[in-house]
N, C-alpha and C positions, 0 to 999 in steps of 0.2 A: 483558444484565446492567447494562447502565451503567456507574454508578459504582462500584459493587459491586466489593469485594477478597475473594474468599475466602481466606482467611491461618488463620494455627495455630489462630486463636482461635476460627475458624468449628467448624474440623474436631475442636477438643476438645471442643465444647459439640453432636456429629450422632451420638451413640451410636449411633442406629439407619439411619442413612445407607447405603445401598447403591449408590448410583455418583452422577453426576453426567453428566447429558447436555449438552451446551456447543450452540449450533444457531451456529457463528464456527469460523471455522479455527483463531484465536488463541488463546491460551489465558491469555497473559499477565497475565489479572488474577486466578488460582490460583496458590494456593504447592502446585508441583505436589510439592515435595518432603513437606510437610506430609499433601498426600492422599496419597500413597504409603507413608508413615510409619503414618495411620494406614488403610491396607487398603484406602481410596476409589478405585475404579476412576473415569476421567475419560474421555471421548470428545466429538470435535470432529467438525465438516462437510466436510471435505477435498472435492476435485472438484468439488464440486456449485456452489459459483459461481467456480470460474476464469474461464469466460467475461463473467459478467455483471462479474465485478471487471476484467477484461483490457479490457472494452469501456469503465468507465468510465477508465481509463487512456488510453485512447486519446481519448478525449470530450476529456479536459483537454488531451492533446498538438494537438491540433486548435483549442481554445479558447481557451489559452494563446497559441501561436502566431501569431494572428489576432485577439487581444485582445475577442474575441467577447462575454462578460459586460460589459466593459466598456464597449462597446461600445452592448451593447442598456440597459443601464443608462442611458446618455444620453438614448436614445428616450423614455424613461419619466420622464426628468427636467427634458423637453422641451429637451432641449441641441443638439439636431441641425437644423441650421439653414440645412447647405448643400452641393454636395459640394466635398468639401479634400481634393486633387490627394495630399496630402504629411502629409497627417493621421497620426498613429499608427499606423503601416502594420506591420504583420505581417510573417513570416518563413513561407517555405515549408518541407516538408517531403523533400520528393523528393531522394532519393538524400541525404539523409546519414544521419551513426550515432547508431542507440539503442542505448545501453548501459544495460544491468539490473544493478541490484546483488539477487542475489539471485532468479538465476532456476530456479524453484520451478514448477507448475503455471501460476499466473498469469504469470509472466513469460513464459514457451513460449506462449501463447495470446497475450501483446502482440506478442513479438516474430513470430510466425505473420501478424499481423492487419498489422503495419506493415511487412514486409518484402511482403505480398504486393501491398497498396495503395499503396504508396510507392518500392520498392525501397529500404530503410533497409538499410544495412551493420549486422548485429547482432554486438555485443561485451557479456558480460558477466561480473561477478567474483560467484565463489561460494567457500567454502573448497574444493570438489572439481570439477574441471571436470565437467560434464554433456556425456554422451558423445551421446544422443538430439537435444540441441541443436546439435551441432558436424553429426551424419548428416543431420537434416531440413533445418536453415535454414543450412547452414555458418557458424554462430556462432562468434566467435571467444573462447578464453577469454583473458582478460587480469588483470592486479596490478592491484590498489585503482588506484594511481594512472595507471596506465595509465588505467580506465573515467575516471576526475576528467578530465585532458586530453585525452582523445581525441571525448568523446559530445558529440552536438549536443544529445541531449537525452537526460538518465539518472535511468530511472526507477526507483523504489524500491519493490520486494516482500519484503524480509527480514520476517522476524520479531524480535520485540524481544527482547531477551537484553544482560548484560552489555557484552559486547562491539559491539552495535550503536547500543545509546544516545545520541543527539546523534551517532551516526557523522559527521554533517553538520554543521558548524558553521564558523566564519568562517577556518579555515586550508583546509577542504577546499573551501568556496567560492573560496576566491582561488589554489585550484589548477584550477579549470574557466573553459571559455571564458565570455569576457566575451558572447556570443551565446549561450549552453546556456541550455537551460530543463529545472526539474526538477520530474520528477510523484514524487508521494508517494501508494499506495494500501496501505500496507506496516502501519505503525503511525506516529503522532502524534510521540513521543519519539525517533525514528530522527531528526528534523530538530531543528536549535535553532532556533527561530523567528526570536527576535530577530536573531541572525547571517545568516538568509534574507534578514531586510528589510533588514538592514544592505548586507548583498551586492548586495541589487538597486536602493538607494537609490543606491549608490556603481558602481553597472555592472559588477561581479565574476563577473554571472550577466544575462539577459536576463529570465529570465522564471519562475514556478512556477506548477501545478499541485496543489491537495493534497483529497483528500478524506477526511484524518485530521490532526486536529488537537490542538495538545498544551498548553490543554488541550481538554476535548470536554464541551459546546458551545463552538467557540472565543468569547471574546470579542465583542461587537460593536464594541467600537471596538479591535480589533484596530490597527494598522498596517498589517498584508497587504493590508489591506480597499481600503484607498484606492492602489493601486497598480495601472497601468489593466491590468499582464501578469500579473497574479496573478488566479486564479481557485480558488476554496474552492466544496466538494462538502461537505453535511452528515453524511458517512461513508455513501455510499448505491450502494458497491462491489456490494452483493449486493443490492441492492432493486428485484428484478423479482418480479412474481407468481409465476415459474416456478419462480423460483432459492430463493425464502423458502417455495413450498411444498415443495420437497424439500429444503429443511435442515431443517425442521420433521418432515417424513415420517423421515428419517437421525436426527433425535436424538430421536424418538420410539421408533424401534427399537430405539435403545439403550438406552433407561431401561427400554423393556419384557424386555430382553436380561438388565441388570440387577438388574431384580427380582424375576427368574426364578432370579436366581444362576448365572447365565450369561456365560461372556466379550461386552464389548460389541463388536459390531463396530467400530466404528473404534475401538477404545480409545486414548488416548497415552501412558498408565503402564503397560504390559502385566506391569510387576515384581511388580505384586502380585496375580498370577493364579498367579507360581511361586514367592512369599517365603514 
């Protein structure tokens, strides 16, 4: 969809409109109250790239870390000259905490991937604890600001919503360690940018990760950019062959569910199948 807002004005000008297949987990750029209002059944790609999104999560944790973009940027900018004993040196991963804001399908697949390769202590904050997360990976559930102080590195899978908006900005930076690095594969507006760079100009945070950006295409002369522990993804969570063919195969089922006048399987309004 891009840039694309479907909002009221979509929805009162689709008289003939019968659903709407989304091939994103997100949905955030539907006024889902609007489709609901007027009868428009919605459905999204749930499952179908946790992995491929948990894996770029983990790319950045890895990347970030080890200043790696940065790193091979030089190669290419002919900068590499020598080897330097004390150069930009990295942080390792082994035995400390990732903490997930927002652990959802994708988070259970990071926190699966990094506790098994790493042995990372897993903490994360949801409004409900997750009880599958605490039996598989002994997860620990923790307060907002528990996850802020405690994660070596906390990563970010919420979905956008009121309440998650800038959730991250320059009070909840300067409540994490001045060593934490934060992955963003969640949405773009969950982080303030400016407050990021702020934070990591001034040492508040060690390091980011983000493969959503706010806004999207970021910037090229962002700020993030030139910072050697920041690494930016071009929103490329689900972009495997494997994963973009079965979200496509998933929201093609549903339009044809749709226009059969049939509930869509994965619907996200299901209100208006019994209003």
């Amino acid at each position: 969809m891009g840039g694309v807002r479907l909002d009221q004005h979509f929805f009162d000008n689709c008289a003939h409109l019968k659903g709407i297949a989304l091939a994103s987990v997100g949905y955030d750029h539907v006024d889902m109250d609007a489709a609901s209002k007027a009868g428009i059944p919605v459905s999204n790609t749930p499952d179908v790239l946790s992995g491929a999104t948990a894996d770029v999560a983990f790319l950045l944790m890895l990347a970030v870390s080890r200043k790696a973009f940065y790193r091979a940027n030089e190669i290419r900018e002919g900068k590499w000259k020598d080897f330097e004993f004390t150069k930009d040196l990295g942080i390792e991963l082994n035995g400390k905490t990732l903490g997930i804001y927002g652990l959802g399908r994708i988070g259970l697949e990071l926190a699966r991937k990094a506790q098994a390769a790493y042995g990372m202590k897993i903490i994360y904050h949801n409004r409900h604890p997750n009880e599958t997360a605490k039996r598989v990976l002994n997860a620990e559930y923790v307060n907002f600001d528990e996850l802020l102080t405690q994660s070596d590195v906390l990563s970010v899978h919420a979905n956008l919503s009121p309440e998650t908006q800038y959730r991250f900005n320059k009070e909840t930076f300067a409540r994490m360690k001045n060593s934490a690095i934060l992955i963003n594969t969640g949405r773009g507006k969950i982080v303030q940018e400016q407050d990021l760079y702020t934070a990591l100009v001034n040492g508040d945070i060690w390091g980011a990760g983000l493969d959503v950006t706010d806004p999207e295409p970021m910037k090229a002369d962002s700020p993030l950019l030139t910072l050697p522990s920041v690494c930016v993804l071009p929103h490329i969570g689900s972009a495997t062959i494997e994963t973009r063919t079965n979200m496509i195969k998933m929201a093609a089922n549903n339009l044809i569910a749709a226009s059969k006048s049939n509930r869509m399987p994965q619907i996200v309004n299901g209100e208006v199948y019994t209003a």
